[in-house]
C-alpha positions as CSV (number, residue, x, y, z in Angstrom):
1,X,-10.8,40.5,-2.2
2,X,-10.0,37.8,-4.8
3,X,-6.8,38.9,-7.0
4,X,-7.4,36.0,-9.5
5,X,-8.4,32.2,-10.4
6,X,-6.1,29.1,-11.2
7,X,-7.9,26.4,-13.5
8,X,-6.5,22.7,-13.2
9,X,-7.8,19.7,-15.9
10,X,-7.5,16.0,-16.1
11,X,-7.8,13.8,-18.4
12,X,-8.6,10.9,-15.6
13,X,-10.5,12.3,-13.0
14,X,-8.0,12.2,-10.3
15,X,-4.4,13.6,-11.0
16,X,-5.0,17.9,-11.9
17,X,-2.5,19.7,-13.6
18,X,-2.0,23.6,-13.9
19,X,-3.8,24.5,-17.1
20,X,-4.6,28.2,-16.7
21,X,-4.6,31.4,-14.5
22,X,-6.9,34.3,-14.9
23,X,-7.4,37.8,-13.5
24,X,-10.4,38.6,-11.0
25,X,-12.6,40.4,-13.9
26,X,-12.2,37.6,-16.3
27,X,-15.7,35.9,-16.8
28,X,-15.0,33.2,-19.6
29,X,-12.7,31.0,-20.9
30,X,-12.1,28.9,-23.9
31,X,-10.2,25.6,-24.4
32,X,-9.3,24.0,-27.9
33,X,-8.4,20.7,-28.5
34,X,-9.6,18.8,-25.4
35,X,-8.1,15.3,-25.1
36,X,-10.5,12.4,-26.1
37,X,-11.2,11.2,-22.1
38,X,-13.4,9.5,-20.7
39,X,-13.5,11.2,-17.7
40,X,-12.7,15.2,-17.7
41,X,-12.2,16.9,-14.8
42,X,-11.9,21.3,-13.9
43,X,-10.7,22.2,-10.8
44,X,-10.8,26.0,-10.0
45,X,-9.5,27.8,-7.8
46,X,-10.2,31.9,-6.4
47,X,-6.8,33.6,-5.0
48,X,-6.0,36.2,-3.0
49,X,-2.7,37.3,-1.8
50,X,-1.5,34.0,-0.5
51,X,-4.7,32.7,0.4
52,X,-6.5,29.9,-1.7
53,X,-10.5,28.8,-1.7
54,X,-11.4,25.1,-1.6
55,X,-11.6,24.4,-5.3
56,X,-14.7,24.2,-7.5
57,X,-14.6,21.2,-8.9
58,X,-17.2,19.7,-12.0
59,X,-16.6,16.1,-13.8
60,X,-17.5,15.1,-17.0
61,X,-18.1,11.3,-17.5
């Protein structure tokens, strides 16, 4: 059963940092004020009790 989701950005396509967490029933998210990149990255992640999925992971060039 997934408890929840961790969403990590970067601004260069390779180093992610923690940029949100999320309970299981959320279904959206918005972000303000993304950095001018030119590469964006999301990484995301499902939980459950200590157990983490391989992450999601969607590139913007």
């Amino acid at each position: 059963m997934i408890n929840g989701y961790r969403l990590e950005r970067s601004i260069d396509g390779s180093e992610y940092s923690f940029l949100a967490s999320y309970d299981a029933d959320s279904v959206s998210a918005t972000f303000n004020q993304q950095p001018a990149a030119a590469t964006l990255g999301f990484r995301l992640f499902a939980l459950s009790g200590t157990y983490e999925s391989m992450p999601v992971t969607i590139i913007f060039q």
